[in-house]
MARMARDREN-342938 format. One record per residue (C-alpha): residue in three letters; x, y, z. Coordinates in Angstrom, 1 decimal. Layout:
% MARMARDREN-342938
+-----+--------+--------+--------+
| res |   east |  north |     up |
+-----+--------+--------+--------+
| ALA |      X |      Y |      Z |
...
+-----+--------+--------+--------+
% end
This chain:
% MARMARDREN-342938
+-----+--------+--------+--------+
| res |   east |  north |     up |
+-----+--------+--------+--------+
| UNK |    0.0 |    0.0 |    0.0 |
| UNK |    1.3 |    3.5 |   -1.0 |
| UNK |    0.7 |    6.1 |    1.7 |
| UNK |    0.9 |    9.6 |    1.1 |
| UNK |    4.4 |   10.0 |    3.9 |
| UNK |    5.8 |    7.2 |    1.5 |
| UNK |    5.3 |    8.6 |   -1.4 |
| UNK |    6.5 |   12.3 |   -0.7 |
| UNK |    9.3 |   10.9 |    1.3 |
| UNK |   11.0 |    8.7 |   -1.6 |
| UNK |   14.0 |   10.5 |   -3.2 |
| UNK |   15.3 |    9.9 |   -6.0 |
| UNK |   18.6 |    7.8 |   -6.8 |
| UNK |   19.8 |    8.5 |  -10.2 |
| UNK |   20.1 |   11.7 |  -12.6 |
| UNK |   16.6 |   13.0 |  -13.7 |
| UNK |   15.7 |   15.1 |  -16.6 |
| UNK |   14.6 |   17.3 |  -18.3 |
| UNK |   13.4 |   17.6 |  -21.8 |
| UNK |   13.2 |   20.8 |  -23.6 |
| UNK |   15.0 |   22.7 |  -26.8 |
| UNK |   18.6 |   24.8 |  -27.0 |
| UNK |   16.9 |   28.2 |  -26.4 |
| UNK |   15.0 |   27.2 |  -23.5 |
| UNK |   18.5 |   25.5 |  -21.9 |
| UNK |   20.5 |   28.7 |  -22.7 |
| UNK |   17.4 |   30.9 |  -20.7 |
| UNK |   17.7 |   28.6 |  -17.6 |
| UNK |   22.0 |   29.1 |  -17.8 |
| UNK |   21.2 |   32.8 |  -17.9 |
| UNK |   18.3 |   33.1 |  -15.3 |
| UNK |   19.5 |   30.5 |  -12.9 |
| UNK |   15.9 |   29.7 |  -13.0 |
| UNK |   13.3 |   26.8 |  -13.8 |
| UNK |   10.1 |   27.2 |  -14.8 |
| UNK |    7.2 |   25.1 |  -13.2 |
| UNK |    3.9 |   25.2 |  -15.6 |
| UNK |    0.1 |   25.7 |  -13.9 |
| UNK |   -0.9 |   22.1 |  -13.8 |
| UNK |   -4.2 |   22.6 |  -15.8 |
| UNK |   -2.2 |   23.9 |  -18.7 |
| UNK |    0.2 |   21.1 |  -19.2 |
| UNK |   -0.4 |   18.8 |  -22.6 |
| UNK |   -2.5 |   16.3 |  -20.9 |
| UNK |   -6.0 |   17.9 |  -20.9 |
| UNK |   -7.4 |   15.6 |  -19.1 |
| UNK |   -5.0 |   14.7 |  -16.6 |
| UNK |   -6.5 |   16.2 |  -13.8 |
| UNK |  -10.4 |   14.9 |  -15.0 |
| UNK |   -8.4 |   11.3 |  -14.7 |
| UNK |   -7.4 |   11.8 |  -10.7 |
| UNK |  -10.6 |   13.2 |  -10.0 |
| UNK |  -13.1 |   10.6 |  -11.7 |
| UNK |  -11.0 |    7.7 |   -9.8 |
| UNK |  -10.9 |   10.1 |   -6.2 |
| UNK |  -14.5 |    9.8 |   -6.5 |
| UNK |  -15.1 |    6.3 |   -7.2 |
| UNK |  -13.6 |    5.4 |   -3.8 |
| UNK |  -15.7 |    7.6 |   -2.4 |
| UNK |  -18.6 |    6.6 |   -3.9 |
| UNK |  -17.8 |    2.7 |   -2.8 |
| UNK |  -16.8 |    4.6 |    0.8 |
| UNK |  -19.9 |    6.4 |    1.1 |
| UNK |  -21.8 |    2.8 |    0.8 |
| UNK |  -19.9 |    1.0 |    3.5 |
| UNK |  -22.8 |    1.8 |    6.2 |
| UNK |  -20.7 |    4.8 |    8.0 |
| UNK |  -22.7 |    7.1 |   10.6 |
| UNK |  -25.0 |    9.5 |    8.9 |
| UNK |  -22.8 |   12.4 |    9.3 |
| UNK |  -20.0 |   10.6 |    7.5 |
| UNK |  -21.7 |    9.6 |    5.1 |
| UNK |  -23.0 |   13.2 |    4.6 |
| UNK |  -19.7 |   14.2 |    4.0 |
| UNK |  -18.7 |   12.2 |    2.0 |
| UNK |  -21.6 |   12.2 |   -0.3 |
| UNK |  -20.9 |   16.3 |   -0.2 |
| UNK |  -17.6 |   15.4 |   -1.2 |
| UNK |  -18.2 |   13.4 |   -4.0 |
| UNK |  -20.2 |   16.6 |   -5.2 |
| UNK |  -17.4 |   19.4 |   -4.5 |
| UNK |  -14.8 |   17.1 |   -6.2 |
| UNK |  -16.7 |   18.4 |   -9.8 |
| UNK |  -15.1 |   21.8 |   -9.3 |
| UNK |  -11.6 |   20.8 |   -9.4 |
| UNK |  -13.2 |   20.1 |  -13.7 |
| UNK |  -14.4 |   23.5 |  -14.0 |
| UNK |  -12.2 |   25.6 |  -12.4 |
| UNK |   -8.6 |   25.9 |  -12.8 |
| UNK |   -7.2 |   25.8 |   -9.0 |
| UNK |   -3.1 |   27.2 |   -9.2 |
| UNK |   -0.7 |   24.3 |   -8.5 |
| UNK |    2.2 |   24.0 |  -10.7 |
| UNK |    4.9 |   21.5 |  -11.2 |
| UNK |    8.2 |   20.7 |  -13.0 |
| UNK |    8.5 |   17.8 |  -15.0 |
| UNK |   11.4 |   15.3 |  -14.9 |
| UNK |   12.4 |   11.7 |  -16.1 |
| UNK |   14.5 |    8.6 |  -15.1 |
| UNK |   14.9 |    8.3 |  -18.8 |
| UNK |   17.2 |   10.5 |  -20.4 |
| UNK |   16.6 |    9.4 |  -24.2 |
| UNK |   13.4 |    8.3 |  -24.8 |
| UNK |   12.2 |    8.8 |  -28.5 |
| UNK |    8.9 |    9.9 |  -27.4 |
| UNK |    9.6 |   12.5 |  -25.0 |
| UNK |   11.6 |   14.0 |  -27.7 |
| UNK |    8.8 |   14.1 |  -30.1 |
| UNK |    6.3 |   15.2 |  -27.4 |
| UNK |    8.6 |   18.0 |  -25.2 |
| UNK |   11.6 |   19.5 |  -27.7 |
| UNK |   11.7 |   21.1 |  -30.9 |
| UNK |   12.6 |   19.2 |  -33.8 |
| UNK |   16.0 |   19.3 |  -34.5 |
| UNK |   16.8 |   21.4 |  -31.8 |
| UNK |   15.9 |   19.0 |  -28.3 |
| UNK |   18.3 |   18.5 |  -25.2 |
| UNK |   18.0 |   16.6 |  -22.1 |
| UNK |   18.8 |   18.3 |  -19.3 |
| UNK |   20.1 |   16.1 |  -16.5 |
| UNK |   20.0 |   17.2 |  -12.6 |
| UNK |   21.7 |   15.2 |   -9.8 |
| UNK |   19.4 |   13.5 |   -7.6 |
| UNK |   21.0 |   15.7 |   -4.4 |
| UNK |   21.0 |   19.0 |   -6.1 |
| UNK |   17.3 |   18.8 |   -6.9 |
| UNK |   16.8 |   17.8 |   -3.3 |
| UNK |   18.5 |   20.4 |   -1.9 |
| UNK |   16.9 |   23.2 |   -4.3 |
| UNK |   13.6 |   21.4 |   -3.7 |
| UNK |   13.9 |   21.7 |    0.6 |
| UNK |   15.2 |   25.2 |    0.3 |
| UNK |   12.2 |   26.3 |   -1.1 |
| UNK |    9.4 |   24.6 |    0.4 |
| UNK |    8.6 |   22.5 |   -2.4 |
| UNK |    8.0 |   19.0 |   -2.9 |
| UNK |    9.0 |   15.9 |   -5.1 |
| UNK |    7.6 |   12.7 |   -6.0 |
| UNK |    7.4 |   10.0 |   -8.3 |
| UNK |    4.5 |   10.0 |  -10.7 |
| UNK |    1.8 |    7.1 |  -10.0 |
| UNK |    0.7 |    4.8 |  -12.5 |
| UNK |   -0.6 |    1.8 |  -11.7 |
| UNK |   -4.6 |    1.7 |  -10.7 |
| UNK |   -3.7 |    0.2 |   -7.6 |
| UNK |   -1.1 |    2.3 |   -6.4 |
| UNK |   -3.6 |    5.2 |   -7.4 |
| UNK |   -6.5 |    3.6 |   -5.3 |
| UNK |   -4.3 |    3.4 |   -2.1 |
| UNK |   -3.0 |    7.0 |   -2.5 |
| UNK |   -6.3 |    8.2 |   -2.7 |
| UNK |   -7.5 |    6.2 |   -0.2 |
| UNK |   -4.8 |    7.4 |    2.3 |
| UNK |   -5.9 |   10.8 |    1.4 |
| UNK |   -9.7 |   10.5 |    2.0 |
| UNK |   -8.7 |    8.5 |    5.1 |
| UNK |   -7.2 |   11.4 |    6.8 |
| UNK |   -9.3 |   13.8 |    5.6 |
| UNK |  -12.4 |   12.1 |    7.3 |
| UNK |  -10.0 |   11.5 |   10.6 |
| UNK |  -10.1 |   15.2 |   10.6 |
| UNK |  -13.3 |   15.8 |   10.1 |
| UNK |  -14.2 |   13.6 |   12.6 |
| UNK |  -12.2 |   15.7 |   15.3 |
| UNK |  -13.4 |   18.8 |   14.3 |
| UNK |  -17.1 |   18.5 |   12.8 |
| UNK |  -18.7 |   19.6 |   16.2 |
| UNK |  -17.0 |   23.0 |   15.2 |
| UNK |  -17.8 |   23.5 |   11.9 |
| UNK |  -20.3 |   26.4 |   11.1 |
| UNK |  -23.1 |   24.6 |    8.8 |
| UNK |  -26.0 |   27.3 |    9.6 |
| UNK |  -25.0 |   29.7 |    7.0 |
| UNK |  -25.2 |   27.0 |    3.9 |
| UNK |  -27.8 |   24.9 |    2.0 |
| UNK |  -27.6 |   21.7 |    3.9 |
| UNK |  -26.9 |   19.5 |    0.6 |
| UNK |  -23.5 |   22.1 |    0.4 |
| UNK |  -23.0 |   23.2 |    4.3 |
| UNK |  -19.5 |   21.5 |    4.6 |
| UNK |  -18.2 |   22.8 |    1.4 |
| UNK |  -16.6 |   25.9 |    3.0 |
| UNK |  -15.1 |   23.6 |    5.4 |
| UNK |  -13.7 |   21.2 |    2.8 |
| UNK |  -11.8 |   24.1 |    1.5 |
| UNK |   -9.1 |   23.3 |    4.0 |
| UNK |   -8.0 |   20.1 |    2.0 |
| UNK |   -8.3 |   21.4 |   -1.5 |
| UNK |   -3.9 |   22.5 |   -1.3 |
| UNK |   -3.6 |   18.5 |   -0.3 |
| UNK |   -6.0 |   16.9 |   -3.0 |
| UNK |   -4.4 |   19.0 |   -5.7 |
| UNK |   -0.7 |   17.5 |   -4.7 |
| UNK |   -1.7 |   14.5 |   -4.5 |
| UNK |   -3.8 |   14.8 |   -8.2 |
| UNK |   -0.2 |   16.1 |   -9.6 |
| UNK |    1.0 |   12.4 |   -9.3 |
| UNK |   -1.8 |   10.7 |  -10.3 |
| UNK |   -1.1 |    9.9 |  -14.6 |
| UNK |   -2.5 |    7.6 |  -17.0 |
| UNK |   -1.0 |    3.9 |  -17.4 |
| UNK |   -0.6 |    5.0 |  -21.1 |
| UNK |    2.3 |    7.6 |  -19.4 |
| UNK |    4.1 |    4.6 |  -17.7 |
| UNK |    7.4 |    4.7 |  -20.0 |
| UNK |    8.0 |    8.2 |  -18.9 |
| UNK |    8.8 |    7.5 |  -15.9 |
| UNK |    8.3 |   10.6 |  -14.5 |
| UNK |    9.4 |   12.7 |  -11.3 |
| UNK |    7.8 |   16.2 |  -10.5 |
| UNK |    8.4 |   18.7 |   -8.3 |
| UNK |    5.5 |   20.4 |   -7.0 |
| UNK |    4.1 |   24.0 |   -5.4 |
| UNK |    1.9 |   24.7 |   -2.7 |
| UNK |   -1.1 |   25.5 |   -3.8 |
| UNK |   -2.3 |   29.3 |   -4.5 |
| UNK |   -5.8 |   30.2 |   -3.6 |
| UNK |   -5.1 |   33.7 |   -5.3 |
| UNK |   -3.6 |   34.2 |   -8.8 |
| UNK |   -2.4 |   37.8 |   -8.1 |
| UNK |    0.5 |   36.8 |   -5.9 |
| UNK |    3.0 |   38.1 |   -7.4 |
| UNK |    4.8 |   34.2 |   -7.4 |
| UNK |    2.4 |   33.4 |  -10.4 |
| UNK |    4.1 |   34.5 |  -13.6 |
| UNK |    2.5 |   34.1 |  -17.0 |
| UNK |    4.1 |   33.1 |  -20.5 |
| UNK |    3.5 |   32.5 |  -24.0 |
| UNK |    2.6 |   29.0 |  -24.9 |
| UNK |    1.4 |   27.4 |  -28.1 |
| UNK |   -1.8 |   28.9 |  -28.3 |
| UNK |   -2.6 |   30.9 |  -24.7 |
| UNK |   -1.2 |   32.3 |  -22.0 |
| UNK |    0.3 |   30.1 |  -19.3 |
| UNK |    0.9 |   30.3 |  -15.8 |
| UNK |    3.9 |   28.9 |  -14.1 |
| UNK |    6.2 |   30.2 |  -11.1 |
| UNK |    9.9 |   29.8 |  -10.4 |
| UNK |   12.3 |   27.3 |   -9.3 |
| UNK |   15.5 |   29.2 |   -8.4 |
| UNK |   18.4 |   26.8 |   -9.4 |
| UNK |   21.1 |   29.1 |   -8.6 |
| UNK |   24.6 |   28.1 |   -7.1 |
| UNK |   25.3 |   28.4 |   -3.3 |
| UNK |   28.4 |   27.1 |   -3.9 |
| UNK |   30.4 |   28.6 |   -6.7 |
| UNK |   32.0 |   25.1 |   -7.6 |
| UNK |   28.7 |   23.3 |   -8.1 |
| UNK |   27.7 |   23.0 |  -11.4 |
| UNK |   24.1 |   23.4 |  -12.6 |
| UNK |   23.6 |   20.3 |  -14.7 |
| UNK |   25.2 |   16.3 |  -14.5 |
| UNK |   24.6 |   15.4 |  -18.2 |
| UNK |   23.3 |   17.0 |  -20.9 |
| UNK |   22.1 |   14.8 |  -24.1 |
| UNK |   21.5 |   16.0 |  -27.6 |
| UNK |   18.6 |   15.0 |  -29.3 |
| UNK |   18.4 |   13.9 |  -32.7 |
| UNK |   19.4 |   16.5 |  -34.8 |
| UNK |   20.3 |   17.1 |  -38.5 |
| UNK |   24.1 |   18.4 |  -38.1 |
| UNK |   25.2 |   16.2 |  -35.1 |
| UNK |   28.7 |   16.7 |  -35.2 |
| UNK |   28.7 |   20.3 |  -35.2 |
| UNK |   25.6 |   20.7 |  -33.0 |
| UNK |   27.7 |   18.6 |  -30.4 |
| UNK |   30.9 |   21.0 |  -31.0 |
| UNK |   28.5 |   23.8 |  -30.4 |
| UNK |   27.0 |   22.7 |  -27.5 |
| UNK |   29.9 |   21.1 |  -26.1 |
| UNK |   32.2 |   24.3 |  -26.2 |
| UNK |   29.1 |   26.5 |  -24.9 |
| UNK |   28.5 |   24.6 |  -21.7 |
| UNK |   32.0 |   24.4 |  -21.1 |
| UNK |   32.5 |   28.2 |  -21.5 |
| UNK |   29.4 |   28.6 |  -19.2 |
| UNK |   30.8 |   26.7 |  -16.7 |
| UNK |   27.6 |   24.8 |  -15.9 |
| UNK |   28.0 |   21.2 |  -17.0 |
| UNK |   31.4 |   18.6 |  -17.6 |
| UNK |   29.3 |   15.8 |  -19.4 |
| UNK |   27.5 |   15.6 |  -23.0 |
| UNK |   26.4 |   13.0 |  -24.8 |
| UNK |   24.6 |   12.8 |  -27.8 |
| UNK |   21.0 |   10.6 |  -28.4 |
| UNK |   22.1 |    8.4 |  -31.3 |
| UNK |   18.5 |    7.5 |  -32.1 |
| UNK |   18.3 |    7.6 |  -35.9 |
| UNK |   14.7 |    9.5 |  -36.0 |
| UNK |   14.8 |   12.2 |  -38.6 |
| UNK |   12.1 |   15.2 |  -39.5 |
| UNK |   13.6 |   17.5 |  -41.5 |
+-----+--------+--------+--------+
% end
């Protein structure tokens, strides 16, 4: 069974990365910076629809175990509230990473033709950038049973602290099929961290790793930044990658992607990371996929 302490408190062993194209790996060498995307804007539309149709399936099946009426109340209120999390974009936003550093289909999915690198962080420094700023990181979940006892774990500790605290919830100010709404407010920062992990089986060969935010309540923090993406504006906030120590190099590995010149595009990048001081290893993917 995979509890939320387990899961949160896994670190990873080996390099993770980082797909994404040369401009974008020359703006991070400049800024010092990573960007973490708003997770309702990421490619997978209906990522989020996913974790939330399976969070309420176990409480459905919960919510029919005979529990006390007021449990049961809840949870049937909960089962409701969980819709919003479809309709409304709440502000979490996480960085993507992967145990696999040349996968073909993460570079046709996440870097530019022609033009994609892998970006590889050691397993310490994203730890240490990670605790420094409050954030979190965790594996990605994938298999429906590993889901199903996350989720459970989560709804388990939500209704352990309902239970200690419903004789002081305020319910006379609400419709009584909606008066613990307001009160479930207080979990929404938890479900959406734990959503962030959940991914479809069809994912599974990404392997994938994300660091994660708190949750905003409020867009105009001035935390939440906004960019241009492919066809809106999207959110994201920062991840300061910066060097406390002025030995310690940004990057482990970085890998070229398949890519029309190789030998020149290597020389290139080679000499540039080396001038930058931010890397000591490149390699380049070898996978003989071509679209140009």
């Amino acid at each position: 069974m995979r509890t939320i302490d387990e899961v949160f408190s896994q670190k990873p062993q080996s390099t993770l990365y980082h797909y994404t194209g040369i401009g974008s790996l020359m703006g991070i060498i400049d800024s010092k910076v990573l960007w973490a995307s708003h997770i309702y804007y990421l490619n997978d539309a209906a990522e989020i629809v996913f974790a939330c149709r399976l969070l309420q399936d176990i409480v459905k099946k919960r919510a029919s175990n005979g529990l006390p009426a007021e449990e049961k109340d809840f949870l049937d209120q909960f089962h409701s509230w969980l819709d919003n999390f479809i309709t409304t974009a709440y502000h979490i936003f996480v960085f993507s990473l992967s145990e696999e550093g040349n996968l073909l289909s993460q570079w046709r999915s996440y870097s530019p033709h022609g033009k994609g690198v892998s970006i590889g962080f050691s397993p310490a420094f994203l730890l240490h950038k990670v605790q420094e700023q409050n954030l979190r990181i965790a594996k990605c979940l994938y298999e429906r049973g590993e889901q199903e006892a996350l989720m459970s774990d989560l709804l388990d500790r939500m209704l352990l602290t309902f239970s200690r605290e419903r004789d002081l919830i305020d319910t006379t100010k609400f419709h009584p099929s909606q008066k613990y709404f307001s009160y479930m407010e207080k979990f929404r920062g938890d479900i959406l961290q734990v959503f962030a992990l959940i991914k479809h089986p069809s994912f599974k060969e990404e392997c994938e790793w994300r660091i994660i935010s708190q949750y905003y309540p409020k867009y105009t923090v001035p935390e939440i930044k906004f960019r241009e993406g492919a066809s809106m504006l999207v959110p994201y906030t920062e991840i300061k990658i910066g060097n406390t120590n002025s030995s310690e190099l940004l990057f482990q590995r970085i890998i070229l992607g398949p890519t029309q010149h190789n030998n020149l595009s290597m020389s290139a990048l080679s000499s540039y990371l080396s001038n930058k001081k931010v890397c000591n290893e490149t390699a380049s993917s070898a996978i003989p996929y071509r679209e140009w």
